[in-house]
C-alpha positions in Angstrom: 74.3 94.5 83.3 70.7 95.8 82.0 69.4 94.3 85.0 71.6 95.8 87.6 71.1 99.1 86.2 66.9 98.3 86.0 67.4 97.0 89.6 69.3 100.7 90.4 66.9 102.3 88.4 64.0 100.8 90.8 65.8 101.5 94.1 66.3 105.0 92.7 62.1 105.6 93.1 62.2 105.5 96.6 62.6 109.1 97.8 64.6 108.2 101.0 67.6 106.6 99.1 70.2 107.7 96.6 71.3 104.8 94.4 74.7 104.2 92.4 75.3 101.3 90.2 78.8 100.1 90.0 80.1 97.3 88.4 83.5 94.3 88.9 83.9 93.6 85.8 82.9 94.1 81.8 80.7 97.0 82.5 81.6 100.9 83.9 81.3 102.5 86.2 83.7 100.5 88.2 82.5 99.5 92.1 85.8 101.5 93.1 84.4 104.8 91.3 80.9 104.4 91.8 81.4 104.2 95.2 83.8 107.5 95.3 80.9 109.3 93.2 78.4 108.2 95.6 80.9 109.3 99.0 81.4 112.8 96.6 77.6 113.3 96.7 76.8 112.5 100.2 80.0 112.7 102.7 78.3 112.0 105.5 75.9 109.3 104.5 76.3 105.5 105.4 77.3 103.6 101.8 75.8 100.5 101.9 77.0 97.8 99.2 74.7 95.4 97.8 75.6 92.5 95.3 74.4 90.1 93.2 77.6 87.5 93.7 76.7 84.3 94.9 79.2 83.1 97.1 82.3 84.3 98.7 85.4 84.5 97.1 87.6 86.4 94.5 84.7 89.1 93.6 82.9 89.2 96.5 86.8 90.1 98.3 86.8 93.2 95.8 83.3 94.4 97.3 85.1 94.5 100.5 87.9 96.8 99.4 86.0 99.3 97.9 85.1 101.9 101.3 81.8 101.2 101.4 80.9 100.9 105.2 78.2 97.9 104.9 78.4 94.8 102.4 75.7 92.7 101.9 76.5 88.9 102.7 76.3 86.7 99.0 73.8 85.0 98.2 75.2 81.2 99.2 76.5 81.5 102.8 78.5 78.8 103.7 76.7 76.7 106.2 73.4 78.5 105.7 70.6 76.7 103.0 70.3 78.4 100.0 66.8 80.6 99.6 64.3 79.1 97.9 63.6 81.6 95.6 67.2 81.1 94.5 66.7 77.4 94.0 63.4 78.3 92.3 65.6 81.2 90.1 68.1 78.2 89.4 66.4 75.5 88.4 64.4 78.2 85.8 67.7 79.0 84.1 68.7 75.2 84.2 64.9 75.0 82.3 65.5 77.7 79.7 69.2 76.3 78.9 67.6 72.4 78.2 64.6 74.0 76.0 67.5 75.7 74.2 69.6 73.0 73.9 66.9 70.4 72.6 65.4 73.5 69.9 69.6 73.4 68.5 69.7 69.7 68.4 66.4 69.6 66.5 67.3 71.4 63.8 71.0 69.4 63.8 68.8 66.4 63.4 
């Protein structure tokens, strides 16, 4: 959530573009009234939706129902290779979990 709203945050610097964090789930404001805010503000700007899911499905459905009039694709496309700086982003938190894991298992030991 932090991140999303440090991401909005840096967006928000650039002069040209008005930014509006909105969230799915477990944090507010919800997508649905972010995106009415942001239509409120500008009427006749272009709303274009960007996300941090990673693949298509339940959530990334929502995005689609919310009125914004661009979506950005998810991160995994089916068909498509992943990006490497995903991979690179995965294999970091797959790191960080197994130095965890081994520190709790040390001091079970």
């Amino acid at each position: 959530m932090n991140d999303c709203r440090e991401s909005g945050r840096m967006l928000a610097a650039h002069p040209a573009v008005c930014v509006t964090v909105g969230f799915l789930s477990a944090a507010r404001p919800r997508l649905a009234c972010a995106v009415a805010s942001a239509r409120i503000r500008n009427p006749s700007a272009r709303l274009a939706l960007s996300t941090y899911l990673l693949a298509p499905g339940f959530f990334f459905g929502l995005t689609a129902r919310v009125g914004a009039d661009l979506v950005s694709e998810p991160l995994l496309v089916p068909d498509e290779p992943p990006s490497l700086g995903l991979v690179g982003l995965m294999i970091d938190r797959y790191a960080d979990a197994d130095r965890c894991a081994r520190r709790v298992d040390a001091r079970v030991a």
